[in-house]
C-alpha positions as CSV (number, residue, x, y, z in Angstrom):
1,X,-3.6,-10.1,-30.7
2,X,-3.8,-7.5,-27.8
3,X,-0.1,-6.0,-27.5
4,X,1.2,-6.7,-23.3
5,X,-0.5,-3.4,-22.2
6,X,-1.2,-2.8,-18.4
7,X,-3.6,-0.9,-17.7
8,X,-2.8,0.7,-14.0
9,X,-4.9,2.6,-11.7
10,X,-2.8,3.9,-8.9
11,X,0.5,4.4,-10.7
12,X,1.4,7.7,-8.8
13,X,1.4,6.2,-5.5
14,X,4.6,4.1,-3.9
15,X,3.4,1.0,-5.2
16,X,2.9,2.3,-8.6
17,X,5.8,4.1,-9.0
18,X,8.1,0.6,-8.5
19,X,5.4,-1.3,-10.4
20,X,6.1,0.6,-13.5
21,X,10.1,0.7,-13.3
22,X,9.4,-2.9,-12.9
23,X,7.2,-4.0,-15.8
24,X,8.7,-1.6,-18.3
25,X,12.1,-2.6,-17.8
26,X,10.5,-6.1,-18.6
27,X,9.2,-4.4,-21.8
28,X,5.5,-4.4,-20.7
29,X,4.1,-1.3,-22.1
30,X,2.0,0.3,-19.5
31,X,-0.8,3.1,-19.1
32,X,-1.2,5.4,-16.4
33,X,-4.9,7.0,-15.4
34,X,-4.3,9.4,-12.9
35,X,-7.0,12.1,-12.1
36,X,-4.6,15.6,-12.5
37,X,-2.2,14.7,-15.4
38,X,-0.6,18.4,-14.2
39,X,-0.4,17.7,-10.6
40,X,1.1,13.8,-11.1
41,X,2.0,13.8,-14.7
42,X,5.8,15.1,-14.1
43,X,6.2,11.9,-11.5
44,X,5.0,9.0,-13.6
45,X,6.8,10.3,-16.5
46,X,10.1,9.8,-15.1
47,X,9.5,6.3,-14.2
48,X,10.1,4.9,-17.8
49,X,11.8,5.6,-20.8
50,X,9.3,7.6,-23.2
51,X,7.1,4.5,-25.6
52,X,6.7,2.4,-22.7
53,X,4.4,4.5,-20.4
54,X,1.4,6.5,-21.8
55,X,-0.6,8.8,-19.0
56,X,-4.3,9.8,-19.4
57,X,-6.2,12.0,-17.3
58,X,-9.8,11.0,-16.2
59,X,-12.1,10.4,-13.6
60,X,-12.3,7.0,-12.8
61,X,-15.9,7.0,-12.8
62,X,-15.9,7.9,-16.4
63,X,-17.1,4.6,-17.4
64,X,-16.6,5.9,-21.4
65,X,-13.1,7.2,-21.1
66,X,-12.4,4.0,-19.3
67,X,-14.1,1.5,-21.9
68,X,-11.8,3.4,-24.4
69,X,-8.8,1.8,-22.5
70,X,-10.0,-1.1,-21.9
71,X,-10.1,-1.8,-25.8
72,X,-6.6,-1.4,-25.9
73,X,-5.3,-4.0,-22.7
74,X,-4.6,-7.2,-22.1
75,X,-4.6,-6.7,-17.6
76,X,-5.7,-4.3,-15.3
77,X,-4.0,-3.3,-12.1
78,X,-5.8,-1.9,-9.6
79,X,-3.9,-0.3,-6.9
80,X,-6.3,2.6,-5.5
81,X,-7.0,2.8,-1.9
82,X,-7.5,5.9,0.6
83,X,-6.8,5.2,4.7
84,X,-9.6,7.9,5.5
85,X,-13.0,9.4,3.6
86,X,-12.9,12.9,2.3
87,X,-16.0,14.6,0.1
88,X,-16.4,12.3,-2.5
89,X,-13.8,10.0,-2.1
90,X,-15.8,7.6,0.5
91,X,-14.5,4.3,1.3
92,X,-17.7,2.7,-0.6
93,X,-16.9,4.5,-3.9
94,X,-13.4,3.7,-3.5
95,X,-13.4,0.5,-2.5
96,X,-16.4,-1.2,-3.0
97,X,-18.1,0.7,-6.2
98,X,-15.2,1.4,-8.4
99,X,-13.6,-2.3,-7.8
100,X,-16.6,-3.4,-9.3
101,X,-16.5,-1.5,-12.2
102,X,-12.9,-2.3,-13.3
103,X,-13.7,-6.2,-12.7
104,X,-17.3,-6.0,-15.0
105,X,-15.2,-4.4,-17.4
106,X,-12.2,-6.5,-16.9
107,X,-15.0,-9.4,-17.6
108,X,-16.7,-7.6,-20.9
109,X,-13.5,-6.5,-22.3
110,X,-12.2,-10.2,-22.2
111,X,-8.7,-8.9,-20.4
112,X,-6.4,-11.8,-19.2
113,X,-6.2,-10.5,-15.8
114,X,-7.2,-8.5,-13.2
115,X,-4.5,-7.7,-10.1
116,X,-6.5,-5.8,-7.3
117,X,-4.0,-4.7,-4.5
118,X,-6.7,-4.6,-1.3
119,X,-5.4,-4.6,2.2
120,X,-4.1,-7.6,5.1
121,X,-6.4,-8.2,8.0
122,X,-9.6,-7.2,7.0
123,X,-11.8,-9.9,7.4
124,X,-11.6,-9.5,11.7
125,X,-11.7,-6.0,11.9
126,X,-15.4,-6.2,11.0
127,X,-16.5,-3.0,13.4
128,X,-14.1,-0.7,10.6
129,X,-15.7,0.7,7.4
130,X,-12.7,0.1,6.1
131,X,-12.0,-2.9,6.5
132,X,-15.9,-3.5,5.5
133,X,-15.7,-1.9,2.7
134,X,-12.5,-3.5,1.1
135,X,-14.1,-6.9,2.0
136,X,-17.3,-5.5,0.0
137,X,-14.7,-4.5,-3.2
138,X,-13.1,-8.1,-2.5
139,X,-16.6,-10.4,-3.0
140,X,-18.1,-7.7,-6.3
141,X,-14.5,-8.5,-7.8
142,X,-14.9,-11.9,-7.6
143,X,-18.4,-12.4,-8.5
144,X,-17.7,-10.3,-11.9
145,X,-14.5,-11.8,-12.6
146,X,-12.8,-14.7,-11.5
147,X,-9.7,-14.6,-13.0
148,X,-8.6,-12.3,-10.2
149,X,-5.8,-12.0,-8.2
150,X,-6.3,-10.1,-5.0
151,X,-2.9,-9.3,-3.0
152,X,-3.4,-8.3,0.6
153,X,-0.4,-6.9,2.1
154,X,0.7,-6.2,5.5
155,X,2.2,-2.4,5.7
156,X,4.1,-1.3,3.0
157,X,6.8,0.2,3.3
158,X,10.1,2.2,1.2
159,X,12.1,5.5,1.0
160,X,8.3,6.8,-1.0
161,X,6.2,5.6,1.8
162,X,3.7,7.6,4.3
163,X,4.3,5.0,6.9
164,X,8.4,4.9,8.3
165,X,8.6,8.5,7.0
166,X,5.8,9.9,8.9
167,X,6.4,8.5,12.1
168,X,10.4,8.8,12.0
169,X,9.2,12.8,11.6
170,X,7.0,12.6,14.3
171,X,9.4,11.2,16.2
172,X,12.3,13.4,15.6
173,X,9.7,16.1,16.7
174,X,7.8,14.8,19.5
175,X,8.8,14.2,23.2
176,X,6.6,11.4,23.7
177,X,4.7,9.5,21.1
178,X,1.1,7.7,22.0
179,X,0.9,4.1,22.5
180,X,-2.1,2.9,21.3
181,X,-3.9,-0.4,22.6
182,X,-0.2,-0.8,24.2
183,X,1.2,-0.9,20.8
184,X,0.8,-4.7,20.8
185,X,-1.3,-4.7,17.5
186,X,1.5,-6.8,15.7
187,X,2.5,-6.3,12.0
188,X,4.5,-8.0,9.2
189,X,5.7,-5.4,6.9
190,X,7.0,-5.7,3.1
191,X,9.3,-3.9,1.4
192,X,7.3,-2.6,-1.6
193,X,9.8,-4.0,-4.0
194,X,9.4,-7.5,-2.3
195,X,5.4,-6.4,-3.6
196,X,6.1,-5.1,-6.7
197,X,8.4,-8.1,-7.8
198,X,5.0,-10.7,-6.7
199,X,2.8,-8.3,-8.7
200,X,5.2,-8.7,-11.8
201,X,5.7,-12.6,-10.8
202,X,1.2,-12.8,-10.9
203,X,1.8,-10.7,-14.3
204,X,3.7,-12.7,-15.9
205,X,2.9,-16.1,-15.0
206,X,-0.8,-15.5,-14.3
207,X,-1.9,-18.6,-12.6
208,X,-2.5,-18.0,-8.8
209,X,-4.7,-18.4,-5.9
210,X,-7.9,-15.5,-6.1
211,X,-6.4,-14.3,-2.9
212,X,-2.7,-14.0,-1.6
213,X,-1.8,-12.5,1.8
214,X,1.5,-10.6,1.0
215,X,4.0,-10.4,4.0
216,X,7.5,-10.0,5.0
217,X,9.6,-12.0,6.6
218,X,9.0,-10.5,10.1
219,X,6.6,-9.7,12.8
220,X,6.9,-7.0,14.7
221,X,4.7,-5.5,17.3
222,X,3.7,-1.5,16.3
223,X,5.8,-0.9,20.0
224,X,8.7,-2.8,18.3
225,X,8.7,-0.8,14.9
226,X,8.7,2.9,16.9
227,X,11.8,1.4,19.0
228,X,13.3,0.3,15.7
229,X,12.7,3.7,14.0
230,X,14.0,5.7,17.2
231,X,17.3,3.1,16.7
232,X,17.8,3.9,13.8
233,X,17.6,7.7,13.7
234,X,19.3,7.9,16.9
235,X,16.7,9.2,19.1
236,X,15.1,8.8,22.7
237,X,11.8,9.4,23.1
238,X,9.0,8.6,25.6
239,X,6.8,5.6,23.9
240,X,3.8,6.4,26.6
241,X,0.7,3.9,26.0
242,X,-2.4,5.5,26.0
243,X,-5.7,4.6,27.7
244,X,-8.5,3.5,25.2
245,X,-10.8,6.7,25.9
246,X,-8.1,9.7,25.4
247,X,-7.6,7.5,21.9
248,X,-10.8,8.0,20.8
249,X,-10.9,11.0,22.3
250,X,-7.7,12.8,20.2
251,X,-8.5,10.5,17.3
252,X,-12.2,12.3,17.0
253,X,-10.4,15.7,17.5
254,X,-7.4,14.7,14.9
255,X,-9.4,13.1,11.8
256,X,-11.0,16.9,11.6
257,X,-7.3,17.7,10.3
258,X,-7.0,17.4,6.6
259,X,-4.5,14.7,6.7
260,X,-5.1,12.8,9.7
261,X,-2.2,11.3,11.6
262,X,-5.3,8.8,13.2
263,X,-9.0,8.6,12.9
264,X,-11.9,6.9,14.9
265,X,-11.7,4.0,12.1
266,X,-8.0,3.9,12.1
267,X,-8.5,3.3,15.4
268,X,-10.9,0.3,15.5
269,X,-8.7,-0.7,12.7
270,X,-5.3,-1.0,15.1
271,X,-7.3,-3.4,17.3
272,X,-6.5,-6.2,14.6
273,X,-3.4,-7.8,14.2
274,X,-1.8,-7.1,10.7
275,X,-0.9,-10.6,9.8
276,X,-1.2,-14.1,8.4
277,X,-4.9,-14.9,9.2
278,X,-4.0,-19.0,7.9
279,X,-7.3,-19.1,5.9
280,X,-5.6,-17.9,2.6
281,X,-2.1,-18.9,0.9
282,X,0.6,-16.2,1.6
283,X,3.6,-15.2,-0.9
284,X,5.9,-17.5,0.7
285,X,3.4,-20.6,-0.1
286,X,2.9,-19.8,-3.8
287,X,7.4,-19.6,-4.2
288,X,7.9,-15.8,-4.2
289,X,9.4,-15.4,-0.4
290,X,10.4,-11.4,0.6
291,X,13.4,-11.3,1.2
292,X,14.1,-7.6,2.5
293,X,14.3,-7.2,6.8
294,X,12.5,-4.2,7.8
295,X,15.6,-2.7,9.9
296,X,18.1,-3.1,7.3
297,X,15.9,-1.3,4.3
298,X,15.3,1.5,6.3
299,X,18.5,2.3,7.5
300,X,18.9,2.9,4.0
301,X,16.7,6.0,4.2
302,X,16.7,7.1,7.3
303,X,19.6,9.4,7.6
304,X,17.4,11.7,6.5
305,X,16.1,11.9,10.1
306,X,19.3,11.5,11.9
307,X,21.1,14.6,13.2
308,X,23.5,16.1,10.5
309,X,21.7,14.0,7.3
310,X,23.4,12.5,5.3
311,X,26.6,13.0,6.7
312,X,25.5,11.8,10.5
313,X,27.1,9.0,11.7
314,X,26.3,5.6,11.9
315,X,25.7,4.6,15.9
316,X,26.4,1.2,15.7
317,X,29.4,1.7,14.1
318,X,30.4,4.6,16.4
319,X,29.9,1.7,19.5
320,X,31.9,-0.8,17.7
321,X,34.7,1.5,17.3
C-alpha cells in the first residue's frame, strides 16, 4: 500500500504554503513540484520539518518526470492558476491543458483523489478567457477523472496574499483610487486557512460533491472592502468610480506592465459578482463553515500600512479612549 503522499502543484503560492503546515502537521507526507527549486526552494522548505516535505524541480509539462511522481502518491493537489497570460504561460495551457493532464494521470496512476483548486464565478462571466478557460480545465477534469473535487473560492485572502496587501499599498500611496463598474461587483472572501482546513477536511475524508463553492461568511461589495481597508490603515482617500470607457482604456495601457494592477480580462471579469451562484453546494452545506470575518483577520496584518508600523496605534481604540 501507497504511503499518504500528496502530491502538490502550487505549493509556493499562499494557498500552498498553509496547505503544507497543514497536512504535515497531520503527518501527511507531501511533495512539492515547483519550476525553480533555487528561486522557491528556500520558501517551501521552511514550511515543514525535514522527512515530511520532498521538493522537485520540473516543468510541469514534463509528462515523464511527472509519471515518476505519480508512482509514488496516493492524491494530487492542484492549486496552479495565473490572473493574466504571459509568453508561455497562457490561460489554455494553464488552465485547460495541464488540468487535464494531472486528472488522466490521476486516472492511470489509480490515485485516490484529485483536489483541483479553480476559481468562484466563472460560469457567468462567459465573455472572460479566464473564466472560459477554467470552465474548459473544470469539464477535461471531470471527464478523465471523477473522483474529483473541484473547490471554487471567492477571493482569497491572508498576511501572504496579493489581494489586501496590494491594494492597502496602493492605497497608502494613491490620492484617489478608481472605482470600477461603481465598485458594486460584490465578493465573499475566505480566509485562506478557512480554505486550507476544507482542503485538508476533502483530504482526509474524501467523500464530497465534484464541485464546492468555497466562501466566507460575508459579502461585501469591492466599494465596501476599499472602505474597510482605508479603516483599517487609517487612511482617507478619494474612492472616485470610473466610467466604463477610461476602464478599458487604462486597463489596455496597464496590462502592457509586467505585473498588471488590471487588464482588459480582469476587467470583463469584475462585471460578475464573486459569489454563491446556488447551482452547486457551498462549504457551509457540506459542514465545514469559515469562520474568520474579513475585518478582523486583516487588522491582524495591516499595521504594516498604518503610519509608524507596528507600533501605530489602534484608531478605534484611540476614539474609545
Amino acid at each position: 500500500m501507497k504511503e499518504k503522499n500528496c502530491l502538490i502543484f502550487g505549493g509556493s503560492g499562499q494557498i500552498g504554503r498553509h496547505l503544507i503546515r497543514k497536512l504535515t502537521k497531520n503527518n501527511y507526507k507531501v511533495t512539492v513540484v515547483t519550476r525553480n527549486v533555487h528561486q522557491k526552494g528556500y520558501i517551501i522548505k521552511t514550511q515543514a520539518n525535514a522527512g515530511y516535505i520532498d521538493i522537485v524541480e520540473a516543468n510541469i509539462f514534463d509528462e515523464k518526470k511527472l509519471r515518476h511522481l505519480f508512482e509514488k502518491s496516493q492524491i494530487c493537489i492542484n492549486l496552479i492558476g495565473i490572473l493574466f497570460e504571459k509568453k508561455s504561460s497562457t490561460f489554455k495551457n494553464i488552465h485547460s491543458i495541464f488540468p487535464s493532464l494531472l486528472s488522466k494521470l490521476c486516472k492511470e496512476y489509480d490515485l485516490k483523489h484529485f483536489i483541483h483548486v479553480s476559481s468562484l464565478g466563472i460560469n457567468e462571466a462567459s465573455d472572460s478567457n479566464y473564466a472560459k478557460s477554467k470552465l474548459d480545465g473544470e469539464k477535461n477534469i471531470l471527464n478523465n477523472f471523477p473522483l474529483t473535487t473541484i473547490l471554487r473560492p471567492s477571493i482569497v485572502y491572508s498576511v501572504d496574499d496579493n489581494f489586501t496587501t496590494n491594494f492597502m499599498t496602493l492605497l497608502n500611496r494613491l490620492p484617489f483610487f478608481p472605482l470600477y463598474y461603481s465598485g458594486k461587483t460584490k465578493f465573499m472572501p475566505i480566509h485562506c486557512s478557512d480554505l486550507t482546513d476544507i482542503i485538508y477536511d476533502v483530504i482526509s475524508k474524501g467523500a464530497y460533491p465534484n464541485i464546492v463553492e468555497c466562501v466566507g461568511p460575508e459579502t461585501f461589495t469591492f466599494k465596501e472592502i476599499l472602505e474597510n481597508l482605508l479603516k483599517l490603515i487609517d487612511k482617507k482617500r478619494i474612492l472616485l468610480p470610473l466610467p466604463i470607457i477610461f476602464a478599458q482604456l487604462s486597463a489596455k495601457i496597464l496590462q502592457l506592465f509586467p505585473s498588471p494592477l488590471i487588464t482588459e480580462d480582469q476587467l470583463r471579469l469584475l462585471r460578475y459578482d464573486n459569489i454563491v451562484s446556488g447551482k452547486y453546494k457551498t462549504n457551509f452545506d457540506i459542514g465545514l463553515p469559515s469562520r474568520k470575518t474579513f475585518y478582523k483577520e486583516v487588522k491582524k496584518y495591516c499595521y504594516m500600512w498604518r503610519e509608524g508600523g507596528q507600533f501605530s496605534t489602534d484608531a478605534e481604540n484611540d476614539k474609545i479612549a
